[in-house]
DOLUMZA-847991 format. One record per atom (N, C-alpha, C): y, x, z; residue in one letter. Coordinates in pm, whole numbers, plus 50000, padded with zeros to 5 digits. Example, Ala and Ser with C-alpha at 12.3 -4.5 7.8 and 13.67 -1.06 7.14 Angstrom:
! residues 2
494315131950780A/495505123050780A/496705132050780A/497755128550708S/498945136750714S/500035129050787S/
***
This chain:
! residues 326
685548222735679X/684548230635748X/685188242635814X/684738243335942X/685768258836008X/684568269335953X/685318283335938X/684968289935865X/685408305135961X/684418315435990X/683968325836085X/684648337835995X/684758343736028X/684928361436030X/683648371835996X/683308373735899X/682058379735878X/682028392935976X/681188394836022X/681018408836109X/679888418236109X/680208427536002X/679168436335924X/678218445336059X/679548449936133X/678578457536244X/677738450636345X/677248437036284X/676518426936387X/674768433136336X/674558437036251X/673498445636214X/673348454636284X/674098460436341X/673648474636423X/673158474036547X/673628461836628X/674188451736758X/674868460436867X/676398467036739X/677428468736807X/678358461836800X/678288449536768X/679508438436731X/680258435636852X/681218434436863X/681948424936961X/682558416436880X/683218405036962X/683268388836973X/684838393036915X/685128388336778X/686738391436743X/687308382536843X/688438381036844X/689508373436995X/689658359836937X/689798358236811X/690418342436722X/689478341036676X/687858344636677X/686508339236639X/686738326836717X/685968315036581X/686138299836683X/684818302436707X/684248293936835X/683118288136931X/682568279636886X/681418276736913X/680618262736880X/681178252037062X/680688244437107X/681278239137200X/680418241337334X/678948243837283X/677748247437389X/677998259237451X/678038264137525X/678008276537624X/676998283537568X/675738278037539X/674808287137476X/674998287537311X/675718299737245X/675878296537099X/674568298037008X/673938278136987X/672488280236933X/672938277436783X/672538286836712X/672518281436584X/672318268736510X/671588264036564X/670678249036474X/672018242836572X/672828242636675X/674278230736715X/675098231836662X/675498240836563X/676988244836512X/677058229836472X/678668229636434X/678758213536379X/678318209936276X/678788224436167X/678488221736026X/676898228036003X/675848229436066X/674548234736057X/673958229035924X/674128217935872X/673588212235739X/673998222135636X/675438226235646X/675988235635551X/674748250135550X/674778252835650X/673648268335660X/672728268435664X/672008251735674X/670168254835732X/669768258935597X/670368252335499X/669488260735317X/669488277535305X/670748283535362X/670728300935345X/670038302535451X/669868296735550X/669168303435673X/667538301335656X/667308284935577X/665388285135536X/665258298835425X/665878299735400X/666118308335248X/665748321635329X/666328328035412X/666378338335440X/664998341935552X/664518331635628X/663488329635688X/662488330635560X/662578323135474X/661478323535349X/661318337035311X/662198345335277X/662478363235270X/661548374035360X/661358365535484X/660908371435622X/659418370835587X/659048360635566X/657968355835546X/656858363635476X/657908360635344X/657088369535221X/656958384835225X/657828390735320X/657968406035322X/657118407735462X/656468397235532X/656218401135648X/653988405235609X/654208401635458X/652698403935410X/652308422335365X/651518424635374X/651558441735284X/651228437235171X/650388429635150X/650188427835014X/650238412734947X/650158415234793X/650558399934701X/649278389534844X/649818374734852X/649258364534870X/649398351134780X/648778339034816X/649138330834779X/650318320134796X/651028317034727X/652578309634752X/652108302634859X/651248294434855X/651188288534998X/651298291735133X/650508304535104X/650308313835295X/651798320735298X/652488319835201X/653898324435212X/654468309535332X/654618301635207X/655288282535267X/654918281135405X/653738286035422X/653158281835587X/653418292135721X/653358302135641X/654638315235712X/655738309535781X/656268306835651X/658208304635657X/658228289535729X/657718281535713X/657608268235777X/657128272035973X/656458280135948X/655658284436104X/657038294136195X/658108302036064X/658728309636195X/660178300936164X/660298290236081X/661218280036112X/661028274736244X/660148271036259X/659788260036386X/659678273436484X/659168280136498X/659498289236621X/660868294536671X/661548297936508X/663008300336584X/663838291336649X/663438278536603X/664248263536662X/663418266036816X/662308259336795X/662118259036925X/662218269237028X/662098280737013X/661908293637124X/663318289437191X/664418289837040X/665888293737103X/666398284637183X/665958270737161X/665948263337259X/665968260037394X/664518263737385X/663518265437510X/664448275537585X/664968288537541X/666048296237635X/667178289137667X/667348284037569X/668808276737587X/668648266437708X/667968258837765X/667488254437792X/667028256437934X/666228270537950X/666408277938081X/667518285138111X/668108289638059X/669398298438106X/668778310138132X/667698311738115X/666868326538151X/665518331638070X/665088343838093X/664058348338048X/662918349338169X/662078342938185X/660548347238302X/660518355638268X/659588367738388X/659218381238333X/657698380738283X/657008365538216X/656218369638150X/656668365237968X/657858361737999X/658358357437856X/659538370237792X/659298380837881X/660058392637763X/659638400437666X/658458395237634X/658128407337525X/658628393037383X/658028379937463X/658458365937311X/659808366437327X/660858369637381X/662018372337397X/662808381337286X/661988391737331X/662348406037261X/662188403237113X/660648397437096X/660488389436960X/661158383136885X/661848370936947X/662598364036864X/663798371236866X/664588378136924X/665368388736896X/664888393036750X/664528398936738X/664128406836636X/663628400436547X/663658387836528X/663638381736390X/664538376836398X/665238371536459X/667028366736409X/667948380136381X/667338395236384X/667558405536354X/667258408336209X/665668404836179X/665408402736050X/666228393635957X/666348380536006X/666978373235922X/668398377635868X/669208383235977X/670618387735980X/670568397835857X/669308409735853X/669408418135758X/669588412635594X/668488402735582X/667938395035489X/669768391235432X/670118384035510X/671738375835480X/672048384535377X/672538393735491X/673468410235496X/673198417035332X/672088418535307X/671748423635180X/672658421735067X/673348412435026X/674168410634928X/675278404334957X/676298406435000X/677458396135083X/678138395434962X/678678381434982X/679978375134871X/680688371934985X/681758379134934X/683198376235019X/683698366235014X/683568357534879X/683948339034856X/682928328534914X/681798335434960X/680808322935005X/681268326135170X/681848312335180X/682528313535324X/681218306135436X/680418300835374X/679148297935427X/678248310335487X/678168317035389X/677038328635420X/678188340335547X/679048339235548X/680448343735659X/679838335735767X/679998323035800X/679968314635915X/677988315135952X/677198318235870X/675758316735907X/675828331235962X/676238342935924X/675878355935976X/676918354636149X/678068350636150X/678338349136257X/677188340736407X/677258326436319X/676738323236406X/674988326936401X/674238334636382X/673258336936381X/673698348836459X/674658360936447X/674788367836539X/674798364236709X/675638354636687X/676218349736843X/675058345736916X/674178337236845X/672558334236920X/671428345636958X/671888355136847X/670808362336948X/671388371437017X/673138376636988X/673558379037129X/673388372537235X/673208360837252X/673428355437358X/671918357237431X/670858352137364X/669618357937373X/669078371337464X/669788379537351X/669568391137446X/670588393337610X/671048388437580X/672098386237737X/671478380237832X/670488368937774X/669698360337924X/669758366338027X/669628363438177X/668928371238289X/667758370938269X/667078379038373X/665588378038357X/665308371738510X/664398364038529X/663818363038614X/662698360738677X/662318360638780X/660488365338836X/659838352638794X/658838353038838X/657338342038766X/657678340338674X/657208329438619X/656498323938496X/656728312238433X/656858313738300X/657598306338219X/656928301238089X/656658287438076X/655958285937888X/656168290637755X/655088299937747X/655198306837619X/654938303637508X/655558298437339X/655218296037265X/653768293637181X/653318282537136X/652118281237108X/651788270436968X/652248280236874X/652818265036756X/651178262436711X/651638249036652X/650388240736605X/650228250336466X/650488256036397X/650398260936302X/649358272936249X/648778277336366X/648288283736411X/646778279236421X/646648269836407X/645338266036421X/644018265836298X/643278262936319X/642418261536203X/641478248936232X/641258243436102X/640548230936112X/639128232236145X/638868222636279X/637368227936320X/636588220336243X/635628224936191X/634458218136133X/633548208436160X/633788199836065X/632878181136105X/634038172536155X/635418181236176X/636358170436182X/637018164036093X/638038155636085X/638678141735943X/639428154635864X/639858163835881X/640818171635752X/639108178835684X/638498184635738X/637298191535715X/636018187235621X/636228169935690X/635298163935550X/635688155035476X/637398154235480X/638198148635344X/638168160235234X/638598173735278X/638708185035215X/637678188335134X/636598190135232X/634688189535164X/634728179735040X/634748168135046X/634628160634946X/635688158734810X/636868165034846X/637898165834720X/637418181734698X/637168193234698X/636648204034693X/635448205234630X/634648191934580X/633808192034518X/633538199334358X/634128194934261X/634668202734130X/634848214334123X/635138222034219X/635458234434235X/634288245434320X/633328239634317X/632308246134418X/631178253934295X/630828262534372X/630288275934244X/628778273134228X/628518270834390X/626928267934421X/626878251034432X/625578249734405X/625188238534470X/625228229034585X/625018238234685X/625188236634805X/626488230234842X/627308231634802X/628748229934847X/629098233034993X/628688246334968X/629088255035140X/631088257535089X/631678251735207X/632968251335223X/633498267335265X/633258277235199X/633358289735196X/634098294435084X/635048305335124X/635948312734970X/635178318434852X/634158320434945X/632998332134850X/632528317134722X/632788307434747X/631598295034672X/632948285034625X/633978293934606X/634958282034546X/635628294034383X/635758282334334X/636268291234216X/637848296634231X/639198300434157X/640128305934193X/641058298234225X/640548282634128X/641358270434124X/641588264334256X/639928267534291X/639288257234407X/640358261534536X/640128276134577X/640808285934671X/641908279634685X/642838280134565X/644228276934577X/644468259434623X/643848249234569X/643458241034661X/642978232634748X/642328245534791X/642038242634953X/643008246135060X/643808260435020X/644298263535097X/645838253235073X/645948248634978X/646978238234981X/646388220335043X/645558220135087X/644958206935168X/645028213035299X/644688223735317X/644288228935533X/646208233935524X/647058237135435X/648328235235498X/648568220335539X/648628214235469X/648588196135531X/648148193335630X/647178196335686X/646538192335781X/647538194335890X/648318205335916X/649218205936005X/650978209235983X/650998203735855X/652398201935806X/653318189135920X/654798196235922X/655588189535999X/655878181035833X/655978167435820X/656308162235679X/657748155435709X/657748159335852X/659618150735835X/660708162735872X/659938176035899X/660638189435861X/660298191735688X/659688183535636X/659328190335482X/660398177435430X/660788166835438X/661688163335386X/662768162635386X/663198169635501X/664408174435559X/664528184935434X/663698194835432X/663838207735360X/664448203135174X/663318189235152X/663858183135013X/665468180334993X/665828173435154X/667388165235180X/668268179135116X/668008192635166X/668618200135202X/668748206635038X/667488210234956X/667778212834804X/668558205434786X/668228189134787X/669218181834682X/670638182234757X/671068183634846X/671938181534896X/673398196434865X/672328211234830X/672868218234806X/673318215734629X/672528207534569X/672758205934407X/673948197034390X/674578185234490X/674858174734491X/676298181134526X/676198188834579X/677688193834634X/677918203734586X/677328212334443X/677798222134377X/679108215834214X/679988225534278X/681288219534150X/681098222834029X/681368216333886X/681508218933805X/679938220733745X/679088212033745X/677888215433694X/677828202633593X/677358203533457X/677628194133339X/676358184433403X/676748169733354X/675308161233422X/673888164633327X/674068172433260X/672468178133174X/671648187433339X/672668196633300X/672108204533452X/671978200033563X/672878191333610X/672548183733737X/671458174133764X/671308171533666X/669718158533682X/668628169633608X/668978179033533X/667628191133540X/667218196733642X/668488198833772X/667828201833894X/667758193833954X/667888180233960X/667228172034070X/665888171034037X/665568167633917X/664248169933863X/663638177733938X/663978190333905X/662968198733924X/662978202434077X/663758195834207X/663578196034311X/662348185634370X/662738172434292X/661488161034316X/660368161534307X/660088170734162X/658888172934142X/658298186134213X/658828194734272X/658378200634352X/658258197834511X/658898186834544X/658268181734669X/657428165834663X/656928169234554X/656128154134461X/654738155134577X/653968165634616X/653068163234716X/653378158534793X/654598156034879X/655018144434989X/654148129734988X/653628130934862X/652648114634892X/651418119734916X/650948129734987X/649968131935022X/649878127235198X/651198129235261X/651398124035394X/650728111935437X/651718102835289X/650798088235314X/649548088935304X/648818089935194X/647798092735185X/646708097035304X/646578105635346X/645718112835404X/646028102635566X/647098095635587X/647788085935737X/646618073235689X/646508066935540X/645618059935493X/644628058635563X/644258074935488X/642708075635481X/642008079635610X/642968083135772X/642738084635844X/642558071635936X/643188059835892X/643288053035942X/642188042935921X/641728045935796X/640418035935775X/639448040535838X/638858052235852X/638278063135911X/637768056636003X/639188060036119X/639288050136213X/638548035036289X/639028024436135X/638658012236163X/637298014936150X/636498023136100X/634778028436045X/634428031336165X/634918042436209X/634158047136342X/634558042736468X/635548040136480X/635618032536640X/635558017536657X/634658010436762X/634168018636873X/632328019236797X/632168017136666X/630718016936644X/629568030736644X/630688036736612X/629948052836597X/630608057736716X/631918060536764X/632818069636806X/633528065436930X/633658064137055X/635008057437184X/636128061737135X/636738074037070X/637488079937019X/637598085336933X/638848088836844X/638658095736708X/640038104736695X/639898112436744X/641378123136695X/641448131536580X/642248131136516X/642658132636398X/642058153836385X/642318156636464X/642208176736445X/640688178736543X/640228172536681X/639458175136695X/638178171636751X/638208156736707X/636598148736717X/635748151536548X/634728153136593X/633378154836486X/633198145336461X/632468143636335X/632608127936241X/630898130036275X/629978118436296X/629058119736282X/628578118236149X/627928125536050X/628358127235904X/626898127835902X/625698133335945X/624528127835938X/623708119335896X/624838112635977X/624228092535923X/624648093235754X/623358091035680X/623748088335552X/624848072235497X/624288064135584X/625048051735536X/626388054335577X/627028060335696X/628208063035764X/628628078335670X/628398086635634X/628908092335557X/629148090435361X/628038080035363X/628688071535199X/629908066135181X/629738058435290X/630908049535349X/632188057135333X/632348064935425X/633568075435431X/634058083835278X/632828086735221X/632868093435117X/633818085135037X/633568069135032X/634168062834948X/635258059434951X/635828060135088X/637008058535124X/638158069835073X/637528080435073X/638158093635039X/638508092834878X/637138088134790X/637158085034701X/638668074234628X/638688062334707X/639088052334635X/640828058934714X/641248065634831X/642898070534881X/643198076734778X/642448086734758X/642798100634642X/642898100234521X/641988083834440X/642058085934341X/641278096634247X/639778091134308X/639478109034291X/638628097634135X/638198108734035X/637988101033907X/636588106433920X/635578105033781X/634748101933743X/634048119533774X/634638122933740X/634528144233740X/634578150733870X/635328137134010X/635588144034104X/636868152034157X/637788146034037X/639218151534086X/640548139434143X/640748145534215X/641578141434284X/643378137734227X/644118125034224X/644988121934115X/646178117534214X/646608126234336X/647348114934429X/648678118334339X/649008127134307X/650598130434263X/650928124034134X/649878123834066X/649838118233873X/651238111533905X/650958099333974X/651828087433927X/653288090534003X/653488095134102X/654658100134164X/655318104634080X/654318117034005X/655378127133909X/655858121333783X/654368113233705X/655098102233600X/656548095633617X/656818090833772X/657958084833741X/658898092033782X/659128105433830X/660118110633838X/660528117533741X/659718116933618X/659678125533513X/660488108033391X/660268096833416X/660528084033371X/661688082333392X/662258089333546X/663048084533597X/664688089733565X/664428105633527X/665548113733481X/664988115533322X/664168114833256X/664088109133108X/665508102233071X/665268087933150X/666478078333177X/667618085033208X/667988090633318X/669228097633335X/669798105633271X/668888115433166X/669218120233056X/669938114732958X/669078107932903X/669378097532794X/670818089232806X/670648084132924X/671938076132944X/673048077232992X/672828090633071X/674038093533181X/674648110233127X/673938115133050X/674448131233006X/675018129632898X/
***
C-alpha cells in the first residue's frame, strides 16, 4: 500500500503539496479514487459518523444519528464528484461548494484529534482528504447554472403510501390510543424507536449498507495477531448488528405482492414512495393487511419477527466456530 506524509498544517488550510507526496492518477485528487480507498473508507465512515453525532445540540436517537452519517456519506461522494466532473463551480452552486468544503474540513478535524504516528492509514486518509478539498476549493467559478444537490434522504413518507401503511400495521402493539393515529404523541417509547427504525428503510441505500458490513468485517479480517476466540466474537457481533439487512428482502416482497393486488384492478400504477393505496376499500385493505401480516411474520400479539431467525443462525453459526475452531 503507498503510504502519504501526514500534514498537520492541512487543518489550518495552510498546507502546501510536500515535493515527493505521491498522486492519485486523476487530475482531480477525489478521495473515494485513491487506489487503496477500501483501506480508508472505515476511518473516513467513522469520522463522518463523528460529524453526524456532534452535528445534533442535543442527545437523539441512534438512528437519526445512522441516517445523518449515511445522508452526508452519500453527499460527500456525490457532490465531489459532480465537481469533479464539471471542472467548475456555477455561480449558483457556491454557497453547496463552500459547504462541502467545510465538511471535508470537519471530517479532517475529527481524523486530526488523536494521530498515531504507526497508523500509516489514518497518514494517507488525512492527506488524501486534504488534497480533495484543496482541490475543491481551487475550482473556477463560472456564470449560470448548475445542479444542486438533492438527496433522497431527505424526504418523508407521504401518507396512504406502501412504507406508510406497512409501518401503520407493524406499529400496531405499540399504539397508546385506540385509534391508532400514526403520531409520536400515541406511540409508546418502544413504539418511537421503531418507527423511526422502519421510515429509515424506507429510503436506505441497502447496497451502501452492505458495503458498510464488507468494510467492518473486512477491517476484523485483516487485523494481526487476534486469538480465534476474539476473532469470531467480532464477526459475531458485526453480523448481528447488520442482521436487519433482511428487512430489504422483505419489505421488496411485500411490495411486490402489493403490486400484483393493486395493479391494474385498483391502481394503472403503483410507486413504491408516492402513489396512495386505496385503503378504504375494506376487502382491499384486509387483503394487504395480510400480506404484511404473513412477510413480517407478525404473531398473534402483533409483533413483528423478520430478524428472529437470521439472528438464531448467526448466533448457531459461531456457537460452531467457537466450539470447533478456538
Amino acid at each position: 500500500m503507498a503510504h502519504f506524509h501526514i500534514n498537520h498544517a492541512a487543518l489550518t488550510g495552510n498546507s502546501e503539496e510536500p515535493a515527493n507526496a505521491a498522486k492519485p492518477k486523476e487530475e482531480f485528487p477525489n478521495v473515494f479514487d485513491y487506489p487503496d480507498f477500501i483501506e480508508l473508507r472505515p476511518q473516513l465512515r467513522s469520522a463522518v459518523h463523528t460529524v453526524a453525532e456532534e452535528s445534533f445540540d442535543q442527545p437523539v436517537l441512534p438512528v437519526k444519528i445512522e441516517r445523518m452519517a449515511v445522508a452526508l456519506e452519500a453527499q460527500l461522494e456525490r457532490e465531489t464528484r459532480k465537481y469533479e466532473a464539471q471542472e467548475a463551480v456555477f455561480a449558483n452552486q457556491k454557497t453547496e461548494c463552500s459547504d462541502l468544503v467545510r465538511l471535508y474540513t470537519q471530517i479532517l478535524q475529527v481524523i486530526s484529534r488523536q494521530p498515531d504516528p504507526n497508523n500509516t492509514d489514518l497518514e494517507d486518509l488525512i492527506f488524501a482528504v486534504d488534497q480533495t478539498r484543496q482541490a475543491l476549493r481551487n475550482l473556477p467559478t463560472q456564470p449560470g447554472t448548475g445542479p444542486l444537490y438533492d438527496p433522497d434522504s431527505v424526504r418523508e413518507i407521504i401518507p396512504a403510501t406502501f412504507y406508510d401503511f406497512v409501518i401503520q400495521r407493524l406499529a400496531h402493539p405499540y399504539f397508546i390510543r385506540d385509534d391508532h393515529e400514526l403520531k409520536r404523541q400515541n406511540l409508546s417509547a418502544e413504539g418511537q424507536q421503531f418507527v423511526e427504525r422502519l421510515a429509515a428503510y424506507a429510503f436506505r441505500d441497502w447496497d451502501a449498507y452492505l458495503t458498510h458490513e464488507y468494510d467492518a468485517q473486512h477491517i476484523i479480517k485483516n487485523k494481526k495477531k487476534l486469538d480465534d476466540q476474539v476473532y469470531y466474537t467480532k464477526l459475531e457481533e458485526i453480523e448481528l448488528n447488520y442482521a436487519d439487512k433482511a428487512y430489504a428482502q422483505v419489505f421488496a416482497d411485500t411490495f411486490n405482492d402489493f403490486a400484483k393486488l393493486l395493479t391494474p384492478n385498483y391502481l394503472k400504477n403503483f410507486d413504491i414512495h408516492t402513489t396512495p393505496i386505496p385503503a378504504a376499500n375494506a376487502v382491499l385493505r384486509k387483503q394487504l393487511t395480510e400480506i404484511v401480516r404473513q412477510r413480517f411474520l407478525v404473531d398473534a400479539a402483533g409483533y413483528e419477527h423478520v430478524v428472529d431467525q437470521p439472528i438464531k443462525e448467526i448466533k448457531a453459526k459461531y456457537a460452531f466456530y467457537l466450539k470447533n475452531f478456538s
